[in-house]
N, C-alpha and C positions, 0 to 999 in steps of 0.2 A: 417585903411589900407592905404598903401601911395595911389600917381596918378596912376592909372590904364587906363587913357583915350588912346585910341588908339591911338591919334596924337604924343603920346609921344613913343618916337625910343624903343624898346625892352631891350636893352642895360642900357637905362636910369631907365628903369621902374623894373630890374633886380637890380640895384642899390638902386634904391628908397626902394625897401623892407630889403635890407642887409641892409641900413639907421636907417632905422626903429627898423630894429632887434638889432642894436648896442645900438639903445635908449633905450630899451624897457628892455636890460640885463646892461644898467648902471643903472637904473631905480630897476632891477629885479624886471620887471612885468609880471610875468608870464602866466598870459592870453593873452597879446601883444605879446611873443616870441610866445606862439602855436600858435594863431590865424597867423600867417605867416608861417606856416607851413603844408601840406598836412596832412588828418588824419592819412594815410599808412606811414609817414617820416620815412627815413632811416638815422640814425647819426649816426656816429663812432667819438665819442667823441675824440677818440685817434686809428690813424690806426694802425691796428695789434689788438683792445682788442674788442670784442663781440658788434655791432650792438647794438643800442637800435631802434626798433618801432613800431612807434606810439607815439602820444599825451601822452598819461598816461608816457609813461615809460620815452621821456622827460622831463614832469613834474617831474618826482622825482629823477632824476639827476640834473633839478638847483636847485631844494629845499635841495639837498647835497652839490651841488656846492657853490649854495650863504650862506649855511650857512656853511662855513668853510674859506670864502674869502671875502671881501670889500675893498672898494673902487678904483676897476675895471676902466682901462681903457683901450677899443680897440680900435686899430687906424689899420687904413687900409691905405698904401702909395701906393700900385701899384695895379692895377687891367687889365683882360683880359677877354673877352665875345667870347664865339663861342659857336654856334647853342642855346640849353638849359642850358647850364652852366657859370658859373663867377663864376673866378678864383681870388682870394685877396691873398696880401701878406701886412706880415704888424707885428704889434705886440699886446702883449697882457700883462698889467701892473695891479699886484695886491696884496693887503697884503694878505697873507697868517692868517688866522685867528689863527692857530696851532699855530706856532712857531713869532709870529706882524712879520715876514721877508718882506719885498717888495720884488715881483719877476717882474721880465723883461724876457719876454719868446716871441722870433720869432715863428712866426706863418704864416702857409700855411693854407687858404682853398679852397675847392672845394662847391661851391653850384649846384645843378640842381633842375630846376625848371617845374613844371606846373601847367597848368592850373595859374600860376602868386604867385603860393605858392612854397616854399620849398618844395622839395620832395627827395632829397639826399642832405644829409650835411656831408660832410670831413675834420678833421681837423688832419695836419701835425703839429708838434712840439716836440721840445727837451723834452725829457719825464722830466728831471730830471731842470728845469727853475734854472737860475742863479739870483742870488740877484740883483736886480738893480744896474747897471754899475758897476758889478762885470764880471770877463772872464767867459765863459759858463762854467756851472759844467759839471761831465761826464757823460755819457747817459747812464738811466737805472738805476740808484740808487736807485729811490723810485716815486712814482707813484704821480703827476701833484697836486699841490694845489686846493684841491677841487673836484679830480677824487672821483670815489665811489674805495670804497675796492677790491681789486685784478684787479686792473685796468692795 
């Protein structure tokens, strides 16, 4: 678990766990990702498609997710903190295990936090990711490298 010490600003320590969780899914380690997470967590893997939570039910979307994608790389460039949440913008780079494609896909999220865990996870993006340094493809074609089925 990253620093938790009180002297460290809220903001920081809100960061320290997204840190963490970015190692822990280049890693896919998946007791690292939940363990940063409330047991009640709320994610919408994709806004607009069905809520997964809880622990169990994120478990078995990265064990779908990582096994249909490698060598993952998220990178976070701008970030904003108000009250319980932090806000990232950034992107998200990975080969498509289906089709060996590299996709390049912008990405928004929302995290909320307590008690110093994940307890609402949001994640915005182009449903339909464009190949690396390719122009976006069009939105809604087919469903995210590594979504579950009917996503």
């Amino acid at each position: 678990m990253p620093n938790s010490d009180a002297s460290t600003p809220v903001s920081d320590r809100k960061l320290e766990v997204l840190a963490a969780l970015q190692v822990a899914n280049q890693r896919k380690d998946k007791a690292a990702v939940l363990a940063l997470v409330t047991a009640d967590v709320e994610y919408h893997y994709h806004v607009g498609s069905k809520p997964l939570i809880g622990r169990e039910k994120i478990g078995k979307f990265l064990d779908y997710h990582w096994g249909h994608t490698t060598d993952a790389v998220w990178s976070i460039q701008t970030h904003a903190v108000t009250g319980d949440k932090l806000l990232v913008e950034g992107t998200e780079e990975l080969t498509d295990t289906n089709t060996g494609q590299r996709v390049h896909t912008p990405y928004m999220g929302i995290f909320e936090f307590r008690d110093g865990l994940i307890a609402r996870w949001r994640d915005y993006f182009q449903l339909t990711p464009a190949p690396a340094g390719a122009a976006a493809a069009s939105v809604g074609a087919a469903s995210p490298a590594g979504a579950p089925p009917g996503s």
